[in-house]
C-alpha positions, 0 to 999 in steps of 0.5 A: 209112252204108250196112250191110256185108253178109257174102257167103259165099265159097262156097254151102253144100251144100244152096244148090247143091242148091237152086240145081238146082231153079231150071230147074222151075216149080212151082205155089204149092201145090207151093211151099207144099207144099216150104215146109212139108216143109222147114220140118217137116225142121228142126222134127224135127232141133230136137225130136231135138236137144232131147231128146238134151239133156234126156237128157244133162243129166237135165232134167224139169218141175222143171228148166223150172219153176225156169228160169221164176223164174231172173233171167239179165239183168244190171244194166247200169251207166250 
């Protein structure tokens, strides 16, 4: 059985942007160089995010140490 795959009815706004660069060709350098300048945008966006929480739940080390020790999986029954 063959698996389904999810096509989006529409592309997103940053698919059509990309799409628009299609007609250029670039070195494999500049392709690195866009990888990583992607790569670091979506790392700042998820550092932000992430302190904005720590902010908002006044998490601090002992928070991170106390997740360390915490058991979250549950017992599964068979």
């Amino acid at each position: 059985m063959a698996a389904t795959q999810i096509v989006p009815s529409r592309l997103s706004n940053i698919q059509i942007e990309l799409l628009k660069l299609y007609p250029y060709s670039v070195s494999e350098k500049e392709l690195g160089d866009i990888r990583k300048m992607l790569a670091d945008y979506f790392a700042q966006r998820i550092d932000s995010e992430m302190d904005q929480l720590w902010e908002q739940n006044n998490w601090n080390e002992q928070t991170v140490e106390t997740w360390k020790s915490e058991h979250l999986r549950s017992k599964t029954s068979k």
